[in-house]
C-alpha beads as a LAMMPS data file, in Angstrom:
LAMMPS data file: protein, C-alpha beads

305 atoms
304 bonds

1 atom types
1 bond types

-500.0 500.0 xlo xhi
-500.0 500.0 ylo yhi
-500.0 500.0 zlo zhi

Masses

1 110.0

Atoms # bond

1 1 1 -6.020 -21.580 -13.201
2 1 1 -3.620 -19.363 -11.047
3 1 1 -0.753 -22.526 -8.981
4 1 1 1.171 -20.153 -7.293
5 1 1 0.363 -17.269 -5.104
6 1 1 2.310 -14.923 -2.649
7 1 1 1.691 -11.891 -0.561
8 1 1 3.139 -8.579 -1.039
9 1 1 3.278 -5.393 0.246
10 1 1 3.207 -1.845 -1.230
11 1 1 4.677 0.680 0.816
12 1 1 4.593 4.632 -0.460
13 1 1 7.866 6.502 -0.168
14 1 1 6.841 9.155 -1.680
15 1 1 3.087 10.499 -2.683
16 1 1 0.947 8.569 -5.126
17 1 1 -1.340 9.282 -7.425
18 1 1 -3.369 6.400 -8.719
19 1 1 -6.132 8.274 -10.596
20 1 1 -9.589 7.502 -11.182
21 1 1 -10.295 9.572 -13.831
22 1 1 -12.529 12.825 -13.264
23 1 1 -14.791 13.640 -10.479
24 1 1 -17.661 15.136 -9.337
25 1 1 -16.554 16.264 -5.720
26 1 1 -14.063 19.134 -4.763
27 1 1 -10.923 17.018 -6.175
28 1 1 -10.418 17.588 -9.746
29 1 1 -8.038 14.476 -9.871
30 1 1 -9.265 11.891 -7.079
31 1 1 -7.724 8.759 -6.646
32 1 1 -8.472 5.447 -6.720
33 1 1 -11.052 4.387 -4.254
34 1 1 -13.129 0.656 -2.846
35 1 1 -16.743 1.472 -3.642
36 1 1 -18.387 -0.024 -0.356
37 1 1 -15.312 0.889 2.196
38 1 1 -14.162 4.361 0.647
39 1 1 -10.587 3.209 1.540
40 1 1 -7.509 4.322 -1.183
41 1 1 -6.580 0.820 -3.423
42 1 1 -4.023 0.193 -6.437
43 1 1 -5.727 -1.419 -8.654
44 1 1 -4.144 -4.583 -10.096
45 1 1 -3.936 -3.776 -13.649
46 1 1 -2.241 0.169 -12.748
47 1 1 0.476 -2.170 -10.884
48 1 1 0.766 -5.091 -13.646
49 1 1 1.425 -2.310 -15.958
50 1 1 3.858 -0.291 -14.192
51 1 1 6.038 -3.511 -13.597
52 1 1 5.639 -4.134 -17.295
53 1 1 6.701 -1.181 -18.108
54 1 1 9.648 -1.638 -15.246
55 1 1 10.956 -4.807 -16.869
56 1 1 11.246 -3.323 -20.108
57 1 1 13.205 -0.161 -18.597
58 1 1 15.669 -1.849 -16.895
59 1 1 16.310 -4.506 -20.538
60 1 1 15.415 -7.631 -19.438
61 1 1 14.562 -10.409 -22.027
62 1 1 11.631 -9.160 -23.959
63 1 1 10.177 -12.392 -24.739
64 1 1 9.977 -13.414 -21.050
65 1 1 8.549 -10.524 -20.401
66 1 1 5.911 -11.342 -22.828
67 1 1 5.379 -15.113 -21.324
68 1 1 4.831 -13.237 -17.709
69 1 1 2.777 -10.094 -18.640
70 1 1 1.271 -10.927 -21.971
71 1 1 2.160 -9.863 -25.653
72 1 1 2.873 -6.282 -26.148
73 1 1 1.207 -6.834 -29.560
74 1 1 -0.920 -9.516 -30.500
75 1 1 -2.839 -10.174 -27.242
76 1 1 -5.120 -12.912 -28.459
77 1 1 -1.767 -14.974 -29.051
78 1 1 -1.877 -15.822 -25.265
79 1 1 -2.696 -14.373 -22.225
80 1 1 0.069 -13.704 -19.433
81 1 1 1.007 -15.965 -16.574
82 1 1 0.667 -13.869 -13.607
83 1 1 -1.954 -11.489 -12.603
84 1 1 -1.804 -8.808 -9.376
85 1 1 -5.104 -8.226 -7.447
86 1 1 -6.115 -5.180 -6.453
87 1 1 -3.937 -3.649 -3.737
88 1 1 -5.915 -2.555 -0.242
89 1 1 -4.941 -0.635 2.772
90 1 1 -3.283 -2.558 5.799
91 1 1 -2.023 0.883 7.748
92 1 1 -2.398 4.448 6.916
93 1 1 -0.435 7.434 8.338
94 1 1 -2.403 9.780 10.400
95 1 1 -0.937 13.054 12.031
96 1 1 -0.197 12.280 16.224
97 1 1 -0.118 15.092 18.807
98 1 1 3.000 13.244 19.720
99 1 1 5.428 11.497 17.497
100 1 1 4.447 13.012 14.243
101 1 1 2.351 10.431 12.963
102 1 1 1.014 7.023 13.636
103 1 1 0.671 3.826 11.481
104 1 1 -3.626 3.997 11.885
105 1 1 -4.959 0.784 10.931
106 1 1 -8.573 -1.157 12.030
107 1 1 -10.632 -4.707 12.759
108 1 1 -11.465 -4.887 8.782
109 1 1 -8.114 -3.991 7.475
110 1 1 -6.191 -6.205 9.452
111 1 1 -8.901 -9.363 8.806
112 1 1 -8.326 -8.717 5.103
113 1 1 -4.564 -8.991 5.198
114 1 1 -5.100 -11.700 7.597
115 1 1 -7.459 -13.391 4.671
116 1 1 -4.862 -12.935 2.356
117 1 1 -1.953 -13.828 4.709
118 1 1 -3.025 -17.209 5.158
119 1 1 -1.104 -19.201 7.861
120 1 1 1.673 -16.622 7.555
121 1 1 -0.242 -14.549 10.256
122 1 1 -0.723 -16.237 13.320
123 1 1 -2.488 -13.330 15.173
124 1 1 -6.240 -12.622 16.017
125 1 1 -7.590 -9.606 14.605
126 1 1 -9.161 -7.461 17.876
127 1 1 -12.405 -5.618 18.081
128 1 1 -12.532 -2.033 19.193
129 1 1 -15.430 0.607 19.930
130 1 1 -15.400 4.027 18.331
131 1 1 -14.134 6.471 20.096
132 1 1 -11.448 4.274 21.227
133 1 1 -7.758 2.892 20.257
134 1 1 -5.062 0.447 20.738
135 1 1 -1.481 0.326 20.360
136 1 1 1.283 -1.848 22.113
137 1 1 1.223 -1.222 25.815
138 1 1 4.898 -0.200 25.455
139 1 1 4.330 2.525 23.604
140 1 1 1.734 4.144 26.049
141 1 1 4.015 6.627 27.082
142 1 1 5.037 7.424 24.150
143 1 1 2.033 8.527 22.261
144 1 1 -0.397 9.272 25.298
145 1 1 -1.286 11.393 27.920
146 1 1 -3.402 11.184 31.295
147 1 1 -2.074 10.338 34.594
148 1 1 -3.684 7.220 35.259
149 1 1 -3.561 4.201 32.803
150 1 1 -7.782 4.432 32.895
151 1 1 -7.012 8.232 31.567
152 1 1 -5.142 7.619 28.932
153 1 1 -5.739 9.754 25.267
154 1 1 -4.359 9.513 22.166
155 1 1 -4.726 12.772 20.407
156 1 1 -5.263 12.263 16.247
157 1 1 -5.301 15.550 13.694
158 1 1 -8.150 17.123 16.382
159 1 1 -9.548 14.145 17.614
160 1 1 -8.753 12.445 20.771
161 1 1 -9.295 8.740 21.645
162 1 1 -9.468 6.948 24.792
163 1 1 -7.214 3.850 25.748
164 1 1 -8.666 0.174 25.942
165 1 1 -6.780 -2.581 27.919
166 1 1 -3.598 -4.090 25.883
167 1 1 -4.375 -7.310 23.565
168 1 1 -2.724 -8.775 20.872
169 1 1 -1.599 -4.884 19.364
170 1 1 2.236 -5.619 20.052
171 1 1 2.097 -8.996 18.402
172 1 1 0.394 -7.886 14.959
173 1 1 3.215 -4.571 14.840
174 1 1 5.592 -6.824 15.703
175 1 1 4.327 -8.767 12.368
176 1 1 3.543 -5.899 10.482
177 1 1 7.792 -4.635 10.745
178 1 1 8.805 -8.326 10.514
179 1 1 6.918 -8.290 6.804
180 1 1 6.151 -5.423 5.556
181 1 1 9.573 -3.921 4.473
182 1 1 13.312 -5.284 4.014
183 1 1 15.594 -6.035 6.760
184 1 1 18.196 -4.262 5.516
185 1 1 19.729 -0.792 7.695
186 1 1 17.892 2.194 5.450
187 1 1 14.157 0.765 6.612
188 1 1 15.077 0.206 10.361
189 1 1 13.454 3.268 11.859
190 1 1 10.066 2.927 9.429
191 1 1 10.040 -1.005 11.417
192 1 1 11.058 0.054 14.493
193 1 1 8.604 2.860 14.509
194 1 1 6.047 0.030 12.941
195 1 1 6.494 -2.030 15.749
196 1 1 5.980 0.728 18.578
197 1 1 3.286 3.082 16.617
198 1 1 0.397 1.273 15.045
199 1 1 -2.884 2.081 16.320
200 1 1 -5.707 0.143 15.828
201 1 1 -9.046 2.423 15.660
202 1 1 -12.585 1.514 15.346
203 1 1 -13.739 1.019 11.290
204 1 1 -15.651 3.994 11.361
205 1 1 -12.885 6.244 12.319
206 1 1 -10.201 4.768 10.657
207 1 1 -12.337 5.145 7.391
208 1 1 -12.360 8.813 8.212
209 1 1 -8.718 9.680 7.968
210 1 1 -8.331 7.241 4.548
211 1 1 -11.327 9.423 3.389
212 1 1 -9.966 12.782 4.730
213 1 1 -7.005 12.977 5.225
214 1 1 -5.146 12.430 2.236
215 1 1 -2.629 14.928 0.011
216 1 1 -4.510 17.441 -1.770
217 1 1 -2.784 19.586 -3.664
218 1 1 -3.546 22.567 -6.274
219 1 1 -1.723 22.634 -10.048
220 1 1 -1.842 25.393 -12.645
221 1 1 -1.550 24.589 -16.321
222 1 1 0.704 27.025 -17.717
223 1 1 -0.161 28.724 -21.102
224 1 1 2.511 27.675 -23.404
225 1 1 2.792 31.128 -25.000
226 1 1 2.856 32.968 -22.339
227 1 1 4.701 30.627 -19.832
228 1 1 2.613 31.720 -17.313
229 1 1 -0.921 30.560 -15.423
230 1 1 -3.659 29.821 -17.973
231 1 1 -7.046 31.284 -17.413
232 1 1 -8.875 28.648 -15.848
233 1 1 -6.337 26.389 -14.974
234 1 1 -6.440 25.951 -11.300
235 1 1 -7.388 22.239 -10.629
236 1 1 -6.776 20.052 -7.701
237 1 1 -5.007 16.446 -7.404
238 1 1 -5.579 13.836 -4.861
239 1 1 -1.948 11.706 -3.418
240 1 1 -1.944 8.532 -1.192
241 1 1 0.348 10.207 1.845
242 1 1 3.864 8.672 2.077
243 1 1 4.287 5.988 4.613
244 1 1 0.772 4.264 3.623
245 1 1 0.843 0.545 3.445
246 1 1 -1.024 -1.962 0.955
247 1 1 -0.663 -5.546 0.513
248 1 1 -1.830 -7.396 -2.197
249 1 1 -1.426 -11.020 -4.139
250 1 1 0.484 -12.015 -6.992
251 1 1 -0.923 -15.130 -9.100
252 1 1 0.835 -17.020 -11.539
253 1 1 0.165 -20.018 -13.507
254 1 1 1.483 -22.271 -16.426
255 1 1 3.173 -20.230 -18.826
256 1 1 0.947 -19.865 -21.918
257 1 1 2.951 -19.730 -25.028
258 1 1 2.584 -22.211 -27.421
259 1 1 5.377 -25.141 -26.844
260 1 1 6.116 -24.006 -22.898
261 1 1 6.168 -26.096 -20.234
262 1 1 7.565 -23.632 -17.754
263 1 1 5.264 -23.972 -13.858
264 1 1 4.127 -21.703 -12.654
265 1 1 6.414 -21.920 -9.612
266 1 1 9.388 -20.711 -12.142
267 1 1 7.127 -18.199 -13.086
268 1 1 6.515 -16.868 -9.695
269 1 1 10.473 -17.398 -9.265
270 1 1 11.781 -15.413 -12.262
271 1 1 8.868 -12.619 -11.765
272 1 1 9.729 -11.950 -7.938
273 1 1 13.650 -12.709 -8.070
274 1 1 13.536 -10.146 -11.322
275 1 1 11.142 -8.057 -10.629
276 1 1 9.274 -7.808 -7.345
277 1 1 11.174 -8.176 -4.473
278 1 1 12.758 -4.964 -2.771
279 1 1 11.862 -3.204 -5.644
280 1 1 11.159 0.654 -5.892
281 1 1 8.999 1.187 -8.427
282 1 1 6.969 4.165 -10.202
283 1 1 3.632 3.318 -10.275
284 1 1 0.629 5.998 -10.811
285 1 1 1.020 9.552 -12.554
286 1 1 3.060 12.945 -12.180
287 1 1 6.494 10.492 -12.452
288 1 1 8.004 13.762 -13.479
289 1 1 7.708 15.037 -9.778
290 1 1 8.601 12.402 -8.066
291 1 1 5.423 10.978 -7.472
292 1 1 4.713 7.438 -7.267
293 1 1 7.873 5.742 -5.650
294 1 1 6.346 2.768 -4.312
295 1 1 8.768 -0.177 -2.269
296 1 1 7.282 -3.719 -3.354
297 1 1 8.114 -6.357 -0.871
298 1 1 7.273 -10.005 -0.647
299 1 1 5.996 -11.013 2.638
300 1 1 8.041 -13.511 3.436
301 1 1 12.063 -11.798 3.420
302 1 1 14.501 -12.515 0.882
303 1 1 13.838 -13.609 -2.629
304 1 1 12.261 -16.902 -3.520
305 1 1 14.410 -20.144 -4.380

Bonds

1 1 1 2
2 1 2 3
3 1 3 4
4 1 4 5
5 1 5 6
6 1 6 7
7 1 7 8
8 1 8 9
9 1 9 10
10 1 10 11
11 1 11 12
12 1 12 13
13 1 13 14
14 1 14 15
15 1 15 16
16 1 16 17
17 1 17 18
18 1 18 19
19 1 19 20
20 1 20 21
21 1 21 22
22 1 22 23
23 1 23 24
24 1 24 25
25 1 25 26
26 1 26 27
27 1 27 28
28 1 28 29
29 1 29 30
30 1 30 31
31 1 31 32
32 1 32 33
33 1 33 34
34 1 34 35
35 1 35 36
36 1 36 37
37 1 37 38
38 1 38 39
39 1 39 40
40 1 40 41
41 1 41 42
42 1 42 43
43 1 43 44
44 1 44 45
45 1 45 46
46 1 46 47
47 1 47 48
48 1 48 49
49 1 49 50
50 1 50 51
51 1 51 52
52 1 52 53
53 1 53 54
54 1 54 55
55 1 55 56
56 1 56 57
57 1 57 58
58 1 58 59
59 1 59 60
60 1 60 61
61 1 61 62
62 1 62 63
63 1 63 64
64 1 64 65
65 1 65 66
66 1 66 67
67 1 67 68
68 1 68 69
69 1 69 70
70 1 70 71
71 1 71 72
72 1 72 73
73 1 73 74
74 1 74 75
75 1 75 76
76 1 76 77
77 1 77 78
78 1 78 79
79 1 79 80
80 1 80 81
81 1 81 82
82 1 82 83
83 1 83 84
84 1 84 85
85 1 85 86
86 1 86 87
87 1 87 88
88 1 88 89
89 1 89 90
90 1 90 91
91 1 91 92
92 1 92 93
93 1 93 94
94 1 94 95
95 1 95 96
96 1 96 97
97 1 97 98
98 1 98 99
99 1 99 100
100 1 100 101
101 1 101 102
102 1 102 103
103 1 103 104
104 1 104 105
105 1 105 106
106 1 106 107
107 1 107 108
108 1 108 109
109 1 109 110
110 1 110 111
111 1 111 112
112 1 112 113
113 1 113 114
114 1 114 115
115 1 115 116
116 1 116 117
117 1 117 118
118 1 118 119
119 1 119 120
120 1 120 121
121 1 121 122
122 1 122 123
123 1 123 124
124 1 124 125
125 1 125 126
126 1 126 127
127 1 127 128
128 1 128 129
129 1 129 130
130 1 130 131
131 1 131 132
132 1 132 133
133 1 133 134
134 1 134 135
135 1 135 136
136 1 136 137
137 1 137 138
138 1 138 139
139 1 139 140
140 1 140 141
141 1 141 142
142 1 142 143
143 1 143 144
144 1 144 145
145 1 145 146
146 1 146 147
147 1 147 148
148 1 148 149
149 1 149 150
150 1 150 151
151 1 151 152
152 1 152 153
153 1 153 154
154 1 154 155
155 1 155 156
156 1 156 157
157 1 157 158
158 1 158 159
159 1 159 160
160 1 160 161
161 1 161 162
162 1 162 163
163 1 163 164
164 1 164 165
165 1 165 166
166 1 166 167
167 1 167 168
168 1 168 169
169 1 169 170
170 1 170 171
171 1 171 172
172 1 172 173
173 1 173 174
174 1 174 175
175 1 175 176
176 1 176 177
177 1 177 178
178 1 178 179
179 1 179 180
180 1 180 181
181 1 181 182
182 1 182 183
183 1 183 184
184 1 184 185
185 1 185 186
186 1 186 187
187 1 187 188
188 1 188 189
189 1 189 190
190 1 190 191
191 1 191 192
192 1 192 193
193 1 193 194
194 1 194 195
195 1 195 196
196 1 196 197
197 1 197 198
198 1 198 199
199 1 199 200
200 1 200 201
201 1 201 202
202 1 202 203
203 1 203 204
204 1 204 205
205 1 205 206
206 1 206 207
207 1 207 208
208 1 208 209
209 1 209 210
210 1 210 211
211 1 211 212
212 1 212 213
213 1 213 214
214 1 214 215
215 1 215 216
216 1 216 217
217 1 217 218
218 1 218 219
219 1 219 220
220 1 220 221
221 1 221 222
222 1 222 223
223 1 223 224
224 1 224 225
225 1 225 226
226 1 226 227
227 1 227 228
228 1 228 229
229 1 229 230
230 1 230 231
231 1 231 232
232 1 232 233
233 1 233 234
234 1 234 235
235 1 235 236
236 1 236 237
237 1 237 238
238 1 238 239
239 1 239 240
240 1 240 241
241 1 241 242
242 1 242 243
243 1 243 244
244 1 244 245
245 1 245 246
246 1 246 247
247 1 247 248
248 1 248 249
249 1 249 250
250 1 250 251
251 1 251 252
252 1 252 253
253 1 253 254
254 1 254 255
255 1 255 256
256 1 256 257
257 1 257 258
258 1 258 259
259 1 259 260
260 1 260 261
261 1 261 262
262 1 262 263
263 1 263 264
264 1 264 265
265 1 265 266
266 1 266 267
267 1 267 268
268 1 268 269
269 1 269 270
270 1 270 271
271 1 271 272
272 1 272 273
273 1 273 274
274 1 274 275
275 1 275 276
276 1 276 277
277 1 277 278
278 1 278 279
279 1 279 280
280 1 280 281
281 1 281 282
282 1 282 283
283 1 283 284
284 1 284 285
285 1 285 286
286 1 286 287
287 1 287 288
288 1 288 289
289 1 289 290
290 1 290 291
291 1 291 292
292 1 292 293
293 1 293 294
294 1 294 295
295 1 295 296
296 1 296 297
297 1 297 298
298 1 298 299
299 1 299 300
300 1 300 301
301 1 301 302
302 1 302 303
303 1 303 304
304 1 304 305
């Protein structure tokens, strides 16, 4: 059904807050979460419909709109010509004793970008024990302490990791800055500190900072009488942090409208060259506070021809 297909990336510049409705934990407002791994997601039909919405925004021919994303009215008339799978984690930010933060990442989330990479990623995906990390053997000095190589720890929120010999970490950051943002001179520290600071952690801890250590913060609801705090109006929302990176696939076939012909290469074309590519868009809730700035960047640079 879907002809075309390309790899993106989602990259948070500022929170996000993908909900998943209510919940029965401590967070009122949790976001959206994968069932078996517990890692944060966008789902596919939250981003279809904030591009939608996008496209309209910024007046761009209604009716192709309508061929790409479906009918705003009508739906049974045809169904759209692209669809967006569900966005998962490739690298999440995790407070460092040193350098602020680190670009955390893991075995399982790299083999699922590599899945969806294809033969754009030429690089093995390395094991690690818990307990343990690796980054580019380059970086060792800056992120670590321990006077002998042997001794080396990497200190994470208040956990601390010991060093395993260098592998293929410098190649796959290397990759990661090469793909995951623009080229152009306002990302070069986020890919420079890309290619120097990703860590690759065991499954099991890595899981525990995208479980843990996420933005939780407290709202009021404000009485509108009163303007002030409503009895019983404390609750709590749940943000992907800033700097977290997704990557996900966009599908298109044949358009579907009665009488077109269009391929679904032109769809992919005018949908990325549009839409897509180097984009920021808003995407989740609380847009009036700035939340939900997301940069959407085709994997391979530059727009399609």
């Amino acid at each position: 059904m879907f002809e075309s297909k390309e790899l993106v990336f989602y990259y948070a510049i500022s929170p996000v807050h993908m909900g998943a409705g209510s919940s029965t934990g401590a967070v009122d407002l949790p976001i959206q979460r994968e069932i078996h791994t517990g890692h944060p997601i966008l789902a596919g039909s939250g981003i279809k419909g904030a591009l939608r919405h996008d496209w309209s925004a910024r007046g761009f021919d209604k009716s192709d709109g309508e061929a790409i994303f479906g009918p705003d009215s009508n739906a049974s008339d045809h169904a759209g010509a692209v669809a967006f799978t569900d966005a998962q984690l490739v690298a999440f930010p995790v407070r460092s004793l040193r350098e602020t933060f680190v670009y955390a990442t893991s075995p399982s989330a790299l083999a699922r970008l590599k899945r969806m990479a294809g033969d754009k990623a030429s690089w093995s995906v390395p094991t690690i024990e818990q307990g343990h990390f690796l980054i580019p053997s380059a970086s060792l000095d800056r992120l670590t302490s321990g006077a002998t190589t042997a001794d080396r720890r990497l200190v994470l929120e208040s956990f601390e990791f010991t060093y395993v010999a260098a592998d293929e970490t410098a190649s796959i950051a290397k990759w990661l800055a090469e793909h995951v943002m623009p080229s152009s001179a306002e990302y070069a520290f986020f890919r420079g500190k890309l290619s120097k600071d990703l860590v690759v952690l065991n499954d099991g801890d890595f899981s525990h900072f995208a479980k843990n250590s996420t933005i939780v913060e407290p709202h009021v609801r404000i009485d509108d009488n009163t303007g002030t705090a409503k009895d019983g109006g404390l609750f709590y929302a749940e943000n992907l942090p800033p700097e977290s990176i997704l990557a996900g696939q966009i599908l298109a076939s044949v358009e579907r409208r009665k009488g077109s012909s269009t391929r679904a290469s032109d769809v992919m074309l005018r949908l990325v060259n549009n839409a897509i590519d180097n984009r920021l868009v808003q995407i989740g809730g609380d847009a009036t506070t700035g939340r939900g700035q997301v940069l959407i960047h085709l994997a391979q640079e530059g727009a399609l021809a």
